[in-house]
N, CA and C of each residue as an Amber inpcrd file, in Angstrom:
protein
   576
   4.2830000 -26.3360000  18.5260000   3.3190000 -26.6250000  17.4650000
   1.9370000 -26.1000000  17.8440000   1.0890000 -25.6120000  16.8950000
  -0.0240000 -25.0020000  16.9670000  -1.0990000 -26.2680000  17.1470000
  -2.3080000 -26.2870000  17.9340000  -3.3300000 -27.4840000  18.3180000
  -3.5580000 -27.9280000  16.8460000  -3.7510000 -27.5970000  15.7210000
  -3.8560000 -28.4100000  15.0580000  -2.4270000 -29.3690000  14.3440000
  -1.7720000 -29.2350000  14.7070000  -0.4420000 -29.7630000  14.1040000
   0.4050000 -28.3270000  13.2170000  -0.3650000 -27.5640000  12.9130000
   0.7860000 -26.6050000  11.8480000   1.3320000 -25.7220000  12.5410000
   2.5450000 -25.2140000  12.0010000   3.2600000 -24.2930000  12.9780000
   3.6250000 -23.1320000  11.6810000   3.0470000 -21.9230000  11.7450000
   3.2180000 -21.3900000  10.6030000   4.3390000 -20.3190000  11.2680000
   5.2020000 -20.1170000  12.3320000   6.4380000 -19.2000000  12.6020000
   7.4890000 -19.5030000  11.4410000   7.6580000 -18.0310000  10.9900000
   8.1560000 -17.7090000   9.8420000   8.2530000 -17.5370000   8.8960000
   6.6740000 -17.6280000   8.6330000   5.6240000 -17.9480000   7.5330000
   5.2270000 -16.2710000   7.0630000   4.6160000 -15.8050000   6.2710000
   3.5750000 -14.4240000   6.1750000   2.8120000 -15.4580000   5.8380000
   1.9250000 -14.2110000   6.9110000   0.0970000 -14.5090000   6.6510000
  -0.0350000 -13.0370000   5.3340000  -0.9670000 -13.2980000   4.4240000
  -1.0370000 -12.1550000   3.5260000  -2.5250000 -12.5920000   3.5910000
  -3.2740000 -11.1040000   4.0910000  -4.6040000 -10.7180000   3.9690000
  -5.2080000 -10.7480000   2.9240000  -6.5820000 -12.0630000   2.2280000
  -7.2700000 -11.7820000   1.5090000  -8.1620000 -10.7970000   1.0200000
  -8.1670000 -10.5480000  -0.1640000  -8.9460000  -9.1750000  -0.8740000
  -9.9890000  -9.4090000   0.1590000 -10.8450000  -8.3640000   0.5270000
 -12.4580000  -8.1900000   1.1230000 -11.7360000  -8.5160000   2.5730000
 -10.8120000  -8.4580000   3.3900000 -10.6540000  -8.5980000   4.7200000
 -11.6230000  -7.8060000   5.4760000 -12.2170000  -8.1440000   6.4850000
 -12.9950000  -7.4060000   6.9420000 -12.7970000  -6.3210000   8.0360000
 -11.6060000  -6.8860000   8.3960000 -10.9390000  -6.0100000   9.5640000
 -10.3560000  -5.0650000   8.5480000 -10.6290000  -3.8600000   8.8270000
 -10.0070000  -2.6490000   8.5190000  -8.1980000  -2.4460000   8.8810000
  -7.8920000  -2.8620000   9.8070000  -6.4830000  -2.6610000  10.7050000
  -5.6610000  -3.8950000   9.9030000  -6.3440000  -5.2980000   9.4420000
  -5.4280000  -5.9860000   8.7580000  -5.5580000  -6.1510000   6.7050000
  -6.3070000  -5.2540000   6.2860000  -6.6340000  -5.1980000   4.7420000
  -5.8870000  -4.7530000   4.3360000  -5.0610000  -5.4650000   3.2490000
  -4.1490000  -5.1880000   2.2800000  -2.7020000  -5.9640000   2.9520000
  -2.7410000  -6.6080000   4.4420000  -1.6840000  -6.5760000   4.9870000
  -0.6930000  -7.9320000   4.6970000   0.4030000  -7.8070000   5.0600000
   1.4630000  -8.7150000   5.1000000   1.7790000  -8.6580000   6.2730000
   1.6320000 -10.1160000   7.1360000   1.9960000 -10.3050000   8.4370000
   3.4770000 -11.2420000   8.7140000   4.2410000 -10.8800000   9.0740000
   5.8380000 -11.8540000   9.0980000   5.3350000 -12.4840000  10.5680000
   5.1850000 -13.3200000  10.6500000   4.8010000 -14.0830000  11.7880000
   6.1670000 -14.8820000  12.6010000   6.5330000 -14.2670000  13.8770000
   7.2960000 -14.2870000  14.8560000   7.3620000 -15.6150000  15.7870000
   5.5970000 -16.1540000  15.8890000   5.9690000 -17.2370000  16.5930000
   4.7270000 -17.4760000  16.7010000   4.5900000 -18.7950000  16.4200000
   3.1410000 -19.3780000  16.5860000   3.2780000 -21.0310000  17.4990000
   2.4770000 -20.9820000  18.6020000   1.8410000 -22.2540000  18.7700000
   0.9070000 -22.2170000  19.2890000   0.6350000 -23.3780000  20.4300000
  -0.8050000 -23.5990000  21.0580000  -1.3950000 -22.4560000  21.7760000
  -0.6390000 -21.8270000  22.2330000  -0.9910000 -20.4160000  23.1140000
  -1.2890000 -19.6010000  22.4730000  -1.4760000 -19.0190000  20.6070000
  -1.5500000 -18.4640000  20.1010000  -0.3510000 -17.9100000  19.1920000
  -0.4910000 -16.8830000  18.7260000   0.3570000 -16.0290000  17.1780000
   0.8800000 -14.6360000  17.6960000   1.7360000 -14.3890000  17.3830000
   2.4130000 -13.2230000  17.5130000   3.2100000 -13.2030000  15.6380000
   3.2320000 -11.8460000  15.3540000   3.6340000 -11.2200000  14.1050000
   3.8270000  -9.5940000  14.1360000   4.3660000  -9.3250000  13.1120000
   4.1430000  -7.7870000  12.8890000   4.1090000  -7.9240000  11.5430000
   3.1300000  -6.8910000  11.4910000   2.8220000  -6.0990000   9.9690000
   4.2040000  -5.4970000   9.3640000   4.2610000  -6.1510000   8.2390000
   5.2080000  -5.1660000   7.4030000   5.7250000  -4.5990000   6.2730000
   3.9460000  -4.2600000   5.7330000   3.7500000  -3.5340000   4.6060000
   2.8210000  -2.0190000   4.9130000   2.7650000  -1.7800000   6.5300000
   2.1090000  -0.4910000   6.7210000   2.8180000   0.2780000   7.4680000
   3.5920000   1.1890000   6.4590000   4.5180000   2.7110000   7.1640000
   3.6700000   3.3130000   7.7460000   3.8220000   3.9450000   8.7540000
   3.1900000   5.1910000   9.5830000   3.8670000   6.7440000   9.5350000
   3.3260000   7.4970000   9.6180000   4.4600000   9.2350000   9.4120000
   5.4330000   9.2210000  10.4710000   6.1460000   8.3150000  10.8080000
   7.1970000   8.7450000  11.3930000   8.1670000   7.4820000  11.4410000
   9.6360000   8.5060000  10.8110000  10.6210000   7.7910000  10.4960000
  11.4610000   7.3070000  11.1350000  12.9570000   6.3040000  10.8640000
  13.3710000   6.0690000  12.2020000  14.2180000   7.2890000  13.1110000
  14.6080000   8.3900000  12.0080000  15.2230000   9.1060000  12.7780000
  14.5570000  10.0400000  13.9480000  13.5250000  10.1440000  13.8820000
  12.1540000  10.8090000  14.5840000  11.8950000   9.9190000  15.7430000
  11.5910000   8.7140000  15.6390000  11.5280000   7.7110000  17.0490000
  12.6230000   7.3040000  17.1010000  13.9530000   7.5180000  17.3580000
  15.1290000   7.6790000  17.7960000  15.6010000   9.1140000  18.8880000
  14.9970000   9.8370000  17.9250000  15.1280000  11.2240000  18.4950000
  13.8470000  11.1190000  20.1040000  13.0970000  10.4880000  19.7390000
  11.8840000  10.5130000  20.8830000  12.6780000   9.5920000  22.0700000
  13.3480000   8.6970000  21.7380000  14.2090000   7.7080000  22.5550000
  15.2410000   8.4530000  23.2410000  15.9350000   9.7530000  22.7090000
  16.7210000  10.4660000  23.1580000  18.7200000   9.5290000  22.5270000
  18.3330000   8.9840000  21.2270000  19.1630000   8.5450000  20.3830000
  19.1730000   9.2280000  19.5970000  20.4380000   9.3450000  18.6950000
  20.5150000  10.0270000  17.3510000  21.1570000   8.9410000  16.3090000
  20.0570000   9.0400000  14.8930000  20.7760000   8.1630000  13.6980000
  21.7760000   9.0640000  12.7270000  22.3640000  10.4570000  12.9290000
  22.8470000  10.7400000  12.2980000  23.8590000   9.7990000  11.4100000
  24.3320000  10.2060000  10.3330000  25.5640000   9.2670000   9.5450000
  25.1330000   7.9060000   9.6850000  23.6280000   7.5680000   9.4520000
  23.5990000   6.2940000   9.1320000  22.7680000   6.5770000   7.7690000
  23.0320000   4.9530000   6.9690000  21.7910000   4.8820000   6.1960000
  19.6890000   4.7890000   6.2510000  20.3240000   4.6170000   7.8030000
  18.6740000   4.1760000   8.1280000  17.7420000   5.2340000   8.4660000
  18.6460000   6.4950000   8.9400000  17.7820000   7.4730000   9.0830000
  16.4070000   7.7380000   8.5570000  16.1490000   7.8310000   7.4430000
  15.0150000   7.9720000   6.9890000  13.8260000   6.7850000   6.8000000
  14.1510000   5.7530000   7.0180000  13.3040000   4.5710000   7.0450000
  12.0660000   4.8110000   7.6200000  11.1030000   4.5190000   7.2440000
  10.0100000   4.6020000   8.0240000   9.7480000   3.7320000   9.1190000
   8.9280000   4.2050000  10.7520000   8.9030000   2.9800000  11.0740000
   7.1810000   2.5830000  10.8330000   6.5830000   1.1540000  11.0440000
   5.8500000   0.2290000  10.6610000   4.7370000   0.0200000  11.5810000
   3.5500000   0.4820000  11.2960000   2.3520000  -0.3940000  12.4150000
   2.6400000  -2.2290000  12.0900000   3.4820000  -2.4210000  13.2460000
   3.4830000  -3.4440000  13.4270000   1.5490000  -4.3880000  13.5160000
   1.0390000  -3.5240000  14.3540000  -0.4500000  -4.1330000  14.7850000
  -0.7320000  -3.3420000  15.4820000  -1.9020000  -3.8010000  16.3870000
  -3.0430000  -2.9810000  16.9690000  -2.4100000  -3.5910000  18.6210000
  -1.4340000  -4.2500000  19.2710000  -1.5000000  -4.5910000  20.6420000
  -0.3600000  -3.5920000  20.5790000  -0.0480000  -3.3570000  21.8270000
   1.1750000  -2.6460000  22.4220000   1.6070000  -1.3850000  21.4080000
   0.5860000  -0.6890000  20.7340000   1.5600000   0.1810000  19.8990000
   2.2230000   1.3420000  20.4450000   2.5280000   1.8660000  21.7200000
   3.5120000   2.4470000  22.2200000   4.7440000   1.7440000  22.5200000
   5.0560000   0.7110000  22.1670000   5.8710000  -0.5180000  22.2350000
   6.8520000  -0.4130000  20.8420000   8.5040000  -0.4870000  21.1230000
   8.7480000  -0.6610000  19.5550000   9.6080000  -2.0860000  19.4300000
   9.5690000  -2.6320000  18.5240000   9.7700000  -3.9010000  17.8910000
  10.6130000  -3.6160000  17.1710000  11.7640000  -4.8050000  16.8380000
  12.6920000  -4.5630000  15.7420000  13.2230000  -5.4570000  15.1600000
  12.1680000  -6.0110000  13.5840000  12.7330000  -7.0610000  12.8990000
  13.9720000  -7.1480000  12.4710000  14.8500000  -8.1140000  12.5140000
  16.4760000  -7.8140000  12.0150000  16.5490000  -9.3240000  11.5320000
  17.3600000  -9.3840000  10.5190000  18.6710000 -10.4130000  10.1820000
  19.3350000 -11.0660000  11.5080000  19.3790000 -12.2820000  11.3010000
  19.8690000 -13.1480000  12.8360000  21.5690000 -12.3050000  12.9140000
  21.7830000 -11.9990000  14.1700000  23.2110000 -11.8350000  14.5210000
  24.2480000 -13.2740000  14.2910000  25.3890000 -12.4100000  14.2710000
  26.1190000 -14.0230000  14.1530000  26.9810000 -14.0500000  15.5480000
  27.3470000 -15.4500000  15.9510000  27.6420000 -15.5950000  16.9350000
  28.6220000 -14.8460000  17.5920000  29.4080000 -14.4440000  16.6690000
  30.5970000 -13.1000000  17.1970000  30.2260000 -11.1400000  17.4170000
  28.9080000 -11.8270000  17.1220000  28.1040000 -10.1350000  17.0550000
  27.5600000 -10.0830000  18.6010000  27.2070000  -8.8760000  18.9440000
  26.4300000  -8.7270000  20.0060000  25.4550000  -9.3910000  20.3770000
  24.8070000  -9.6460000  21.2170000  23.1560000  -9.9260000  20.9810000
  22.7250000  -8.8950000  22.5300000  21.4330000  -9.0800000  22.0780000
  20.7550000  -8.0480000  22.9740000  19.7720000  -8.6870000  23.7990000
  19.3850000  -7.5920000  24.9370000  18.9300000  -8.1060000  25.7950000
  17.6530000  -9.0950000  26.0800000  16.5980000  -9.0090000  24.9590000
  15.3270000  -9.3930000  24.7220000  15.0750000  -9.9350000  23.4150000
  15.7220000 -11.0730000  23.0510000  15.5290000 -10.7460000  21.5540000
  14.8230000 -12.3450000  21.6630000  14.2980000 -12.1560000  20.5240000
  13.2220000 -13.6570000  19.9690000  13.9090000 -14.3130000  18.7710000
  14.3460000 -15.3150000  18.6080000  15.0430000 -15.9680000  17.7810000
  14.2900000 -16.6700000  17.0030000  13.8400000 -16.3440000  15.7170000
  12.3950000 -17.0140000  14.9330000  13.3540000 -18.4840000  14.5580000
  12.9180000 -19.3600000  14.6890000  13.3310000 -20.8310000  14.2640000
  13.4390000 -21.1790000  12.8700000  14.8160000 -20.7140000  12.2660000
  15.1410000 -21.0830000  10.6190000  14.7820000 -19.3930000   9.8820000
  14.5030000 -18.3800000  11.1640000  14.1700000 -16.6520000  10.2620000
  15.2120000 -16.0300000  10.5590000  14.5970000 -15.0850000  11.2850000
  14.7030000 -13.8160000  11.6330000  14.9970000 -13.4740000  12.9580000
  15.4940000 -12.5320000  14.1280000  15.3820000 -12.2060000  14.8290000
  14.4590000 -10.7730000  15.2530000  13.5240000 -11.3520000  16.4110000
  12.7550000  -9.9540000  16.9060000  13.9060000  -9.2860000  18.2530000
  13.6430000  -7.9390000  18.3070000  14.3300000  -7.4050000  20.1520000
  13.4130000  -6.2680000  20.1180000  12.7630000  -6.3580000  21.2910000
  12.2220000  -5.1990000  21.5600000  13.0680000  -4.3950000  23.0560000
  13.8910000  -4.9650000  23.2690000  14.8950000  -4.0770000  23.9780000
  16.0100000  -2.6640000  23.8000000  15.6610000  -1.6790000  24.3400000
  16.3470000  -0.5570000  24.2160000  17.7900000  -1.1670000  23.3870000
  18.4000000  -2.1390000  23.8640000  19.8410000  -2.2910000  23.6530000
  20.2550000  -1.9130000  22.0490000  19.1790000  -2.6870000  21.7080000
  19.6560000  -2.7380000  19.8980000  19.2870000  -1.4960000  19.3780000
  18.1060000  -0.6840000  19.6260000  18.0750000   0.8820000  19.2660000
  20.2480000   1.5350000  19.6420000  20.5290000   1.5820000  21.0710000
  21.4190000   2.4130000  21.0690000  22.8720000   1.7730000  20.4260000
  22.7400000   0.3260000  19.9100000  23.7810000  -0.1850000  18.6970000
  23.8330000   0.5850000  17.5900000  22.3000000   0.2880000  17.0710000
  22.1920000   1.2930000  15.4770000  22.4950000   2.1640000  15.7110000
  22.2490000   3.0860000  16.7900000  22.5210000   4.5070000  16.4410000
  24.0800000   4.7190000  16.6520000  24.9310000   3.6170000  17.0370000
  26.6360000   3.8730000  17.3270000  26.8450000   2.7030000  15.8090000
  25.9200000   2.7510000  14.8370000  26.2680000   2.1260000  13.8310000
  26.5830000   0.6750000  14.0140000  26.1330000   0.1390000  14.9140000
  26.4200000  -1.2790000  15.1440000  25.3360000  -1.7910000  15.4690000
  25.1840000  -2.8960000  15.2000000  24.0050000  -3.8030000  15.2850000
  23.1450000  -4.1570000  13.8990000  22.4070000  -4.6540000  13.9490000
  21.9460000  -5.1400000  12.7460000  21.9300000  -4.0640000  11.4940000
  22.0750000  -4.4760000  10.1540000  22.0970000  -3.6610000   8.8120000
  20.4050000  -3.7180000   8.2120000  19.8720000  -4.6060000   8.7250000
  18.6790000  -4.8090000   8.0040000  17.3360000  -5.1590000   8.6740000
  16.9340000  -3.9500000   9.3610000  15.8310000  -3.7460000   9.9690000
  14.7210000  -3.0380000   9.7320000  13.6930000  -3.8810000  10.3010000
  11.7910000  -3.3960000   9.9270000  11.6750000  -2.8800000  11.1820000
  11.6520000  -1.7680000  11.4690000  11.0470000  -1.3130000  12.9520000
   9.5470000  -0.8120000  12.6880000   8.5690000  -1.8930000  13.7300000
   7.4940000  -1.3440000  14.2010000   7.1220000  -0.7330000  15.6310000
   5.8170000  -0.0880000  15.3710000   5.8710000   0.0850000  16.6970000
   3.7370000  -0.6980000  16.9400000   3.9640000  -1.6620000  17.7240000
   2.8410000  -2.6280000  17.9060000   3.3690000  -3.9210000  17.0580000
   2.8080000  -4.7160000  17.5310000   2.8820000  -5.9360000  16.7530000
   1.0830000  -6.7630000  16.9500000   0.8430000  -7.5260000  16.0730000
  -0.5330000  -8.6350000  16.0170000  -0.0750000 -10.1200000  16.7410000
  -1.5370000 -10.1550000  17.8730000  -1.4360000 -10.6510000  18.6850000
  -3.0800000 -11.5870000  17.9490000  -2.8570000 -13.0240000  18.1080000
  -3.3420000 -13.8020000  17.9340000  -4.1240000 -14.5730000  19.9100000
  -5.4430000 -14.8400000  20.2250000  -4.9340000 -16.2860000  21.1390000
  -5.0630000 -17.6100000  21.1750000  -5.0250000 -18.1740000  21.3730000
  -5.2110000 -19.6810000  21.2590000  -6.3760000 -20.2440000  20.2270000
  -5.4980000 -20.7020000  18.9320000  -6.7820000 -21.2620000  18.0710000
  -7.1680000 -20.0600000  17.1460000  -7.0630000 -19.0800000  17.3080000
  -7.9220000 -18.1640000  16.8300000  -7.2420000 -17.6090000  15.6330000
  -6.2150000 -17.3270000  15.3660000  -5.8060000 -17.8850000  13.9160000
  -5.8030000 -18.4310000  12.8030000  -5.9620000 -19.9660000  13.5260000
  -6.5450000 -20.9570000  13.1090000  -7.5410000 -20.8970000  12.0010000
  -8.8370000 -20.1100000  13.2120000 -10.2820000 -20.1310000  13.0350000
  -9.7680000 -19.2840000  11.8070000  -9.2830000 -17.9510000  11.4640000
  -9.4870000 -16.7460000  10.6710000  -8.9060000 -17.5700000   9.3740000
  -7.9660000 -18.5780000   9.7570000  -7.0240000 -19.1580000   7.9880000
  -8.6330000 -20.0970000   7.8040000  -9.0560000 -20.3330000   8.5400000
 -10.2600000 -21.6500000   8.3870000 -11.3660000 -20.5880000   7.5020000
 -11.2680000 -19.6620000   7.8110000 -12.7780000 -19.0720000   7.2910000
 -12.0370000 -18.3580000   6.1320000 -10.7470000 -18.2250000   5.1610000
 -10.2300000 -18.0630000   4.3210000 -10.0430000 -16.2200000   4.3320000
  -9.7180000 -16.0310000   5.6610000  -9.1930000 -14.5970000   6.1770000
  -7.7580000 -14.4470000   5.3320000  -6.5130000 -15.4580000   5.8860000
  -5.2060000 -15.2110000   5.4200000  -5.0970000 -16.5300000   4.2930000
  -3.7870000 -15.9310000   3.8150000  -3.4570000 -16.9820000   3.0200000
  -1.6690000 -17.0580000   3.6700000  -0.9410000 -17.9490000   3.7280000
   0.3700000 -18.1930000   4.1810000   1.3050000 -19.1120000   3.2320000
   2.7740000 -18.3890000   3.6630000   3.5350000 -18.8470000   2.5470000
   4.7170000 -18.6140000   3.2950000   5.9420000 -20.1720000   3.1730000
   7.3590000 -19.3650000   4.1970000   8.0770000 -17.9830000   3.7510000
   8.4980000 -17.3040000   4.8570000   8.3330000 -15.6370000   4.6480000
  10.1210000 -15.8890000   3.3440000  10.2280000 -14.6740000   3.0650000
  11.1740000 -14.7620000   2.2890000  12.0170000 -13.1130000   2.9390000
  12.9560000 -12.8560000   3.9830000  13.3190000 -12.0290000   3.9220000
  13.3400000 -11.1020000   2.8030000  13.8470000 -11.4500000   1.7370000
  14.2580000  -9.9360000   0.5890000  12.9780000  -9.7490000   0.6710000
  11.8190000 -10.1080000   0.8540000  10.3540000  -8.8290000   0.4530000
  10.6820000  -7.8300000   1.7570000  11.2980000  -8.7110000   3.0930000
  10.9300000  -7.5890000   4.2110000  11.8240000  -6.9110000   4.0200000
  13.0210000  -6.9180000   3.4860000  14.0600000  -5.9500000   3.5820000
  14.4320000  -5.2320000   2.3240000  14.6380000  -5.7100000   1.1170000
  14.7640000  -5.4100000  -0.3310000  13.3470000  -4.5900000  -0.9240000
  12.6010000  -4.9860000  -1.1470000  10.9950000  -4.8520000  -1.9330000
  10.4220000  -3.4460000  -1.3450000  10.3210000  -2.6380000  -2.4990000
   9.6150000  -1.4100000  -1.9000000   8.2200000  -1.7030000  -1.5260000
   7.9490000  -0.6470000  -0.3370000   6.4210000  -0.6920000   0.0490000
   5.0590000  -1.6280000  -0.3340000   5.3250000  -0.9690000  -1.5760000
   3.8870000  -1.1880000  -2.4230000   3.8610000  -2.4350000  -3.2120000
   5.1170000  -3.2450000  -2.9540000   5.1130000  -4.1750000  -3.8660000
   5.2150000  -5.1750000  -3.3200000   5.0380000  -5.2750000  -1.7010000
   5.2620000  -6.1650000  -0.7400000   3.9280000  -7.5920000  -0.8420000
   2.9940000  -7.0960000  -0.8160000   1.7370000  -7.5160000  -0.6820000
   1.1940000  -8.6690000  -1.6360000   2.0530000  -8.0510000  -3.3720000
   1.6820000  -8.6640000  -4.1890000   3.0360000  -9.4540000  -4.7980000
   4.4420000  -9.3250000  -3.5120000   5.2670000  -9.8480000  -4.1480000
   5.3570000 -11.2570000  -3.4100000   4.0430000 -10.6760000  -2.2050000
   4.4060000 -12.1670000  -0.9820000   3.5170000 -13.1570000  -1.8870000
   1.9010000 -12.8290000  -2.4640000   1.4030000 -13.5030000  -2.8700000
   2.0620000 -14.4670000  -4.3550000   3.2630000 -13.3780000  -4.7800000
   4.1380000 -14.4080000  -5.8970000   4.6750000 -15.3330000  -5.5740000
   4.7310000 -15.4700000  -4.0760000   5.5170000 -16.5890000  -3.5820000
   4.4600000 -17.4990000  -3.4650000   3.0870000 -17.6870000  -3.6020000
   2.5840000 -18.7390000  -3.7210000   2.1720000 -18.8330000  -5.2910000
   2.5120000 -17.5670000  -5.7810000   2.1350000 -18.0880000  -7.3520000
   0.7970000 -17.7660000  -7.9180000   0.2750000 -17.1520000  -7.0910000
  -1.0460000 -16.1420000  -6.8470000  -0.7960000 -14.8160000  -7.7350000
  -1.6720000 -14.6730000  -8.3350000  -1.8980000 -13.1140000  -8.9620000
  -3.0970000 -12.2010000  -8.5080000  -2.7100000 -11.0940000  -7.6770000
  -3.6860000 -11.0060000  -6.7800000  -4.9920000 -10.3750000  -7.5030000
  -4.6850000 -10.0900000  -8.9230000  -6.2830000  -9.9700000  -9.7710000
  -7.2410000 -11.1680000  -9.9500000  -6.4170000 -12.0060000  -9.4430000
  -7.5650000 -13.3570000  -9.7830000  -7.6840000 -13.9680000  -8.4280000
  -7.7620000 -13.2070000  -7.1820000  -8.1140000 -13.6330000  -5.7380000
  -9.6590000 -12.9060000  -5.8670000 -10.8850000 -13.5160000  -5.3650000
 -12.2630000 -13.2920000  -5.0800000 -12.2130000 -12.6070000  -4.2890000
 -12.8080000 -11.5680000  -3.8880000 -13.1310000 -10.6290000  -2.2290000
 -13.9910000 -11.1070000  -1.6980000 -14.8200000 -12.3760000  -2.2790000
 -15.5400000 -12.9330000  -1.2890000 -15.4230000 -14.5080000  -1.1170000
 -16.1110000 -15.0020000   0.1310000 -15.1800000 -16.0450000   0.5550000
 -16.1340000 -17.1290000  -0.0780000 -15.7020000 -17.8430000  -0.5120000
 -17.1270000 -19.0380000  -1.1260000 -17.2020000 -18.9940000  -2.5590000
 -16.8230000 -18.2470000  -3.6020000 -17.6890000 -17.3020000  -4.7060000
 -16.3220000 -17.4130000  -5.5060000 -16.0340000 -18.0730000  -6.6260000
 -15.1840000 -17.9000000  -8.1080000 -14.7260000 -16.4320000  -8.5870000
């Protein structure tokens, strides 16, 4: 649990209009794991020019004969972005699991271990993956502070936006989940 009592893992944080940070405006954050020590998430409404078959190929993997080839992968965030991350659908107990993986509580599974790259590419392993490369790093409290000063807004995440929902429709399909229309969100904080 996070110091104030809330535990928002599994939640999106979705960036209010007028964000001031440049690196998180416009963004949808799937948040991986939050407590007292701080937030971990990845972004996953910002493609970058290179797809998965391209950082596969850099891995010295090939996605040929898959569907995923062309997927884009995702600025996860601004920490570790030579680092790649790989949101997936929880395995089931008769499936593999891999070497590093983060088990979101009632989500998703993260692995940032080689293992699950060289599954996909032998067509095995998860069907429904967000690969970034970086993920957003929160520390202690400081989260908090940014939902306090009306930075994010949060809502429990709903897989089909991360996996179903094209690009562009991510942002304003997370804010449908609170019922928000994002023409009638203020860009400034205080102000109707």
């Amino acid at each position: 649990m996070a110091s104030d009592g809330i535990n928002l893992t599994n939640q999106f944080l979705i960036a209010m209009p007028g964000m001031a940070d440049d690196t998180f405006s416009g963004a949808v954050v799937y948040l991986c794991e939050h407590s007292e020590k701080g937030a971990l998430g990845l972004v996953i409404n910002k493609p970058i020019d290179i797809t998965l078959a391209n950082l596969f190929e850099k891995v010295d993997l090939s996605l040929e004969g898959t569907d995923l080839a062309d997927q884009p992968v995702y600025f996860g965030g601004p920490v570790q972005t030579e680092r790649g991350f790989v949101l997936h659908e929880r395995q089931g107990d008769d499936e593999q699991s891999f070497s590093s993986t983060l088990q979101v509580p009632g989500g998703l599974e993260m692995t940032t271990s080689k293992d699950v790259l060289e599954a996909m590419s032998h067509g095995q392993g998860p069907r429904r993956v967000l690969v970034t490369l970086g993920y957003s790093g929160w520390s202690a409290g400081q989260l908090e502070d940014e939902i306090g000063r009306n930075g994010w807004l949060t809502v429990a995440a709903e897989p089909g936006i991360i996996f179903d929902t094209p690009v562009a429709e991510r942002y304003d399909r997370a804010l449908g989940l609170l019922g928000v229309d994002p023409r009638m969100l203020s860009q400034e904080a205080g102000h109707a």
